[in-house]
Structure formats: C-alpha cells, structure tokens
One Martini backbone bead per residue (centre of mass of N, CA, C, O) as a GRO file, in nm:
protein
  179
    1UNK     BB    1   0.618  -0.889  -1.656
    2UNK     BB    2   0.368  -0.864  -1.723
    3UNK     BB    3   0.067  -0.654  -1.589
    4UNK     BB    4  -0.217  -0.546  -1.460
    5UNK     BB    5  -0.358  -0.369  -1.229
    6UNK     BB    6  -0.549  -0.552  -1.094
    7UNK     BB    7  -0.314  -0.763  -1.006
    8UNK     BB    8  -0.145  -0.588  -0.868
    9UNK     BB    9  -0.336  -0.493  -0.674
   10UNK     BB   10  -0.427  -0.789  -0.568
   11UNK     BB   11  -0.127  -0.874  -0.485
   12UNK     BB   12  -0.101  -0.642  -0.285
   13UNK     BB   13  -0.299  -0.720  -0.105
   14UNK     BB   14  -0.223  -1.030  -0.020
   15UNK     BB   15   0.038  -0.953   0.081
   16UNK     BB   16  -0.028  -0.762   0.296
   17UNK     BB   17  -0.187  -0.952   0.459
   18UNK     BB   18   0.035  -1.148   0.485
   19UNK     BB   19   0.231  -0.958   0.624
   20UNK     BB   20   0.023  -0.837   0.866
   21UNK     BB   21  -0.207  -0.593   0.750
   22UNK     BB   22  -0.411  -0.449   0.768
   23UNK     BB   23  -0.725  -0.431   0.562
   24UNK     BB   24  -0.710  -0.128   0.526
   25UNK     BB   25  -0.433  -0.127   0.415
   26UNK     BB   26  -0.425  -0.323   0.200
   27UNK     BB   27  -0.646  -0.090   0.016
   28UNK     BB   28  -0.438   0.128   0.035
   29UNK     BB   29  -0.191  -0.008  -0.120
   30UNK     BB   30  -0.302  -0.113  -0.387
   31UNK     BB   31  -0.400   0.120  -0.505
   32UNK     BB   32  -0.095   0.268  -0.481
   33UNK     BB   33   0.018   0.068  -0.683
   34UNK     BB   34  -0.126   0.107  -0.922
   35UNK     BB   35  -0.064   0.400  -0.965
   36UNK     BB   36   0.233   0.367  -0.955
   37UNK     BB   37   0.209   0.157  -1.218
   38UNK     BB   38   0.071   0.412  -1.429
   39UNK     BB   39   0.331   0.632  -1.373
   40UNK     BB   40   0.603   0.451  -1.197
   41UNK     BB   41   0.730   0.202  -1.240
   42UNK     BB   42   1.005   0.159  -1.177
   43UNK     BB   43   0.926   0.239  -0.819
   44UNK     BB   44   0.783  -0.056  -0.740
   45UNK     BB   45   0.980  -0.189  -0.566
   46UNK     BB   46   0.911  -0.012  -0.272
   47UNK     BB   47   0.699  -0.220  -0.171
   48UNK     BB   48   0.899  -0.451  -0.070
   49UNK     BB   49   0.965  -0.205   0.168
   50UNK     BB   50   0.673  -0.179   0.293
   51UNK     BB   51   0.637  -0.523   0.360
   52UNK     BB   52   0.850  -0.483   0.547
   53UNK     BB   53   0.872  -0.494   0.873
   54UNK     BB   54   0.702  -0.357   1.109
   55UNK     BB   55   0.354  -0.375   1.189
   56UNK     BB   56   0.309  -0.115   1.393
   57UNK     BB   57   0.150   0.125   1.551
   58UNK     BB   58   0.128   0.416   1.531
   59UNK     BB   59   0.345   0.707   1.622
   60UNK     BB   60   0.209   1.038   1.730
   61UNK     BB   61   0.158   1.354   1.675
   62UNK     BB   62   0.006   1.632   1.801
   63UNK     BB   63  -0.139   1.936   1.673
   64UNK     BB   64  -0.326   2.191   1.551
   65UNK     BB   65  -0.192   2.125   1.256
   66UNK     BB   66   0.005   1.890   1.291
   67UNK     BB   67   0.172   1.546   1.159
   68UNK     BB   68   0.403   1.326   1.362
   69UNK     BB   69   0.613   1.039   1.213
   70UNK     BB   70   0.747   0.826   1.325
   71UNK     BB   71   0.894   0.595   1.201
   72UNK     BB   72   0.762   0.560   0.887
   73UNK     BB   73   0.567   0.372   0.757
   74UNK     BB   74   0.373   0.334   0.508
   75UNK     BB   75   0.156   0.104   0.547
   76UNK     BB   76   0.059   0.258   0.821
   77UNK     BB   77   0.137   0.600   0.768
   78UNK     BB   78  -0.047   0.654   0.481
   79UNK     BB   79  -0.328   0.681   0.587
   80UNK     BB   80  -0.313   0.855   0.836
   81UNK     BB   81  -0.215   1.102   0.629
   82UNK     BB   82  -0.451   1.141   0.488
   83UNK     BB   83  -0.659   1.156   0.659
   84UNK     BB   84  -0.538   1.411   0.811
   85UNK     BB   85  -0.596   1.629   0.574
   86UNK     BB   86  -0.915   1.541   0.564
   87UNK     BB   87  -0.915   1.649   0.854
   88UNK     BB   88  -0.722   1.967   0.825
   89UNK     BB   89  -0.461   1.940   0.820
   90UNK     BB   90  -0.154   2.099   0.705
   91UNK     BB   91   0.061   1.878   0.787
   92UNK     BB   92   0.293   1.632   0.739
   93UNK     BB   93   0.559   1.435   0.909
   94UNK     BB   94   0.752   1.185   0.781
   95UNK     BB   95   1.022   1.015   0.974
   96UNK     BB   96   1.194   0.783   0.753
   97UNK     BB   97   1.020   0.706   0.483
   98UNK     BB   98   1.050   0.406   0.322
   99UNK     BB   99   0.797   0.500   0.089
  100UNK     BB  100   0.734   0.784  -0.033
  101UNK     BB  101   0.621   0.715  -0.333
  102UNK     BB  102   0.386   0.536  -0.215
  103UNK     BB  103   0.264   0.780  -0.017
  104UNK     BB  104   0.210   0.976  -0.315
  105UNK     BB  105   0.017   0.775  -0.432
  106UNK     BB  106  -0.208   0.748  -0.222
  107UNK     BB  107  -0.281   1.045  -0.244
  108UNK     BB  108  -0.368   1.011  -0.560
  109UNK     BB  109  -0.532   0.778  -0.535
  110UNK     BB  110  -0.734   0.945  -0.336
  111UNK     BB  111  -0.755   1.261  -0.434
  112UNK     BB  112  -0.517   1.408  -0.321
  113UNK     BB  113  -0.374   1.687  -0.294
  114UNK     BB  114  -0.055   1.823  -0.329
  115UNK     BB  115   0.261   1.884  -0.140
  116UNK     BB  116   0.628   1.841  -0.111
  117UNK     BB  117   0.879   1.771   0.102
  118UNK     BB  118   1.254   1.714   0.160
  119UNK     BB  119   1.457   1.599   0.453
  120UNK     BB  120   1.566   1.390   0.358
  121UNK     BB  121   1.396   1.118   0.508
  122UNK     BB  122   1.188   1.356   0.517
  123UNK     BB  123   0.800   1.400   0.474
  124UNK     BB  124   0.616   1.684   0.357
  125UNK     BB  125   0.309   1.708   0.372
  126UNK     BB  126   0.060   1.923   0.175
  127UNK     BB  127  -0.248   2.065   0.092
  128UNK     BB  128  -0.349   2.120  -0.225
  129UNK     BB  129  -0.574   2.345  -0.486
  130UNK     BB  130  -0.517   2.147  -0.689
  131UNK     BB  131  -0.606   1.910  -0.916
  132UNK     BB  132  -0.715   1.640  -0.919
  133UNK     BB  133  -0.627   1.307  -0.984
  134UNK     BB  134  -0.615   1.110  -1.219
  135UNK     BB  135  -0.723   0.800  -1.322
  136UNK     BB  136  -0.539   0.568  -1.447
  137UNK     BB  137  -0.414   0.416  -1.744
  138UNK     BB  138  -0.313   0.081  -1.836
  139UNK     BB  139  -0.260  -0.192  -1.958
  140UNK     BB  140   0.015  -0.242  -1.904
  141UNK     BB  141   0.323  -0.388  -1.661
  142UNK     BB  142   0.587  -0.380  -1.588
  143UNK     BB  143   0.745  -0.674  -1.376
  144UNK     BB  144   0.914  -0.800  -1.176
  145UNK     BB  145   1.011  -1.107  -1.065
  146UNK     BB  146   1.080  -1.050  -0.797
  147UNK     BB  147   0.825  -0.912  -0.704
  148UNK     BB  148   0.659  -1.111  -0.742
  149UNK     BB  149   0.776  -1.346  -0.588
  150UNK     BB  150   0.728  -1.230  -0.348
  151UNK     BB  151   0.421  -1.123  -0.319
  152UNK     BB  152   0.356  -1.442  -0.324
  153UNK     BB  153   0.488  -1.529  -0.067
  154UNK     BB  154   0.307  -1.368   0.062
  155UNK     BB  155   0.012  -1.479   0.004
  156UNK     BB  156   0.054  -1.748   0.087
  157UNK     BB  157   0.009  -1.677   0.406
  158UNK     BB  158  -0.322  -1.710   0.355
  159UNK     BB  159  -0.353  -2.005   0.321
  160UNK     BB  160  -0.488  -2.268   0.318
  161UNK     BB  161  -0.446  -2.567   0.363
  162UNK     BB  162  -0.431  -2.931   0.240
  163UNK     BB  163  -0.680  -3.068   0.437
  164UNK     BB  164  -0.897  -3.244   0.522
  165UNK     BB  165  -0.962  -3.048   0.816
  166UNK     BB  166  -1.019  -2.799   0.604
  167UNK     BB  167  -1.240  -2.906   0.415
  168UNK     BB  168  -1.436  -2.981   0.654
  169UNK     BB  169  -1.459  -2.662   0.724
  170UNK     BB  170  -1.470  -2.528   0.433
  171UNK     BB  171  -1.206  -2.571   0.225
  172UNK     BB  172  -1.268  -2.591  -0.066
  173UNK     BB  173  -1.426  -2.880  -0.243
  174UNK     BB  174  -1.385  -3.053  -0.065
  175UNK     BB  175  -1.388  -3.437  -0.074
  176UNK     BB  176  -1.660  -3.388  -0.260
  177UNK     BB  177  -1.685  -3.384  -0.608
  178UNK     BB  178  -2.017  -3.323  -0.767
  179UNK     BB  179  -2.073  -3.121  -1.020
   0.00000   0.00000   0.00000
C-alpha cells in the first residue's frame, strides 16, 4: 500500500509510543523511518525489529573518547549514539544491534554525517567532514500491509477506551454532540 512520508512517519510515532518508548525516542525514530522510507523503502520493515521490546534504558561504557553500548536496540540506543557523536565523541560502537539500517537513517535524518564500519553484528560510527544529508523527498512509498498493521496494533494501544466514563473525563467528543 502507498503512503507518504508523513503518515509514515505519524504511525511510527504512535506505533513507538504504542510500543512503550519514551516520546523524545519516538520522535527520533519518526524521523528516521520517514528517512529510511525516501532513500531505502525495502528495509523499511527493520522498524518492526526496532519496536520490539524491551525498551529498557541504555546502558553505555564511556572513554574520553568511545561509547559502546552494549545489547544496543535501536529505539533507545540510536538517539543516544546521535547526541555522543554530536557531542564530541569520536565513535560509537553498538552491540548487536538490532536494526542497524535505521540507526544509520537516524544519523543522517539528523543532519550528521558519518562514516560506519560492521564487525558482526557490531556498528561503529564517526563522526565524518562530508556533506550533510539532503533531506529526502518521495511522493509516496510502498509499505507491507504487514508492517502497516503491525505499526496500527501497536499504535492502538495508545488509545482511549470508548466508554461513557472516559467521555465524561474529556475524551472524544463527550455524551452529547451538539455541535
């Protein structure tokens, strides 16, 4: 099914949030299928590997210089390794991480270059001097019906029940529509 980069985008938002990711990393990862969907749709279902759990908070190794996070899932380790880099470190090396292609979209929706070497299962970004990335533009983009309702199930665990006592709480457009 088509779909354009914004409700990509949109449903990978509510989908992390769905997921259980803090909403700064939801906005992180947003971006970065939007990205992922303009320059390499095929590898767009890595997402649904990104959004698997656990989201459970980095833990890094830090050098006056590295950091390496280890057990690296994207959704969580994928801003941190942004913020390192832009923050001066010279490398990053993720762990086994799960969904390297969009940690690389990350990098490069965020406006920084790199350069990335794998050893295994292993991704080691720098910093690098070349052009930041354009950001991308595409009418629309194939996505799997698969990876859609997957993103849609989690998507929906954000939502309000429909239930007179969430109306009367202010959710939906209350008992009576008199507009």
């Amino acid at each position: 099914m088509m779909r354009s980069l914004n409700e990509i985008g949109g449903m990978v938002l509510k989908a992390a949030r769905g997921a259980g990711i803090p909403l700064g990393h939801c906005e992180d990862m947003a971006l970065a299928a939007e990205y992922l969907a303009a320059t390499d749709p095929v590898r767009l279902d890595c997402i649904e590997v990104a959004l698997a759990g656990p989201h459970s908070p980095v833990i890094a190794v830090w050098t006056d210089t590295t950091l390496q996070i280890d057990a690296a899932r994207a959704a969580m380790a994928g801003p941190v390794a942004v913020d390192a880099l832009r923050a001066g470190y010279d490398a990053v090396v993720l762990k086994d991480v799960d969904a390297p292609r969009l940690v690389l979209a990350l990098f490069a929706g965020q406006g920084v270059c790199v350069s990335h070497s794998f050893t295994g299962a292993d991704l080691t970004v720098r910093c690098d001097d070349g052009p930041t990335a354009v950001p991308p533009m595409a009418a629309a983009v194939t996505v799997s019906g698969h990876l859609w309702t997957y993103l849609g199930g989690l998507a929906a665990c954000t939502y309000v029940p429909a239930t007179d006592a969430s109306r009367l709480a202010g959710a939906g457009a209350g008992l009576t529509d008199n507009d």
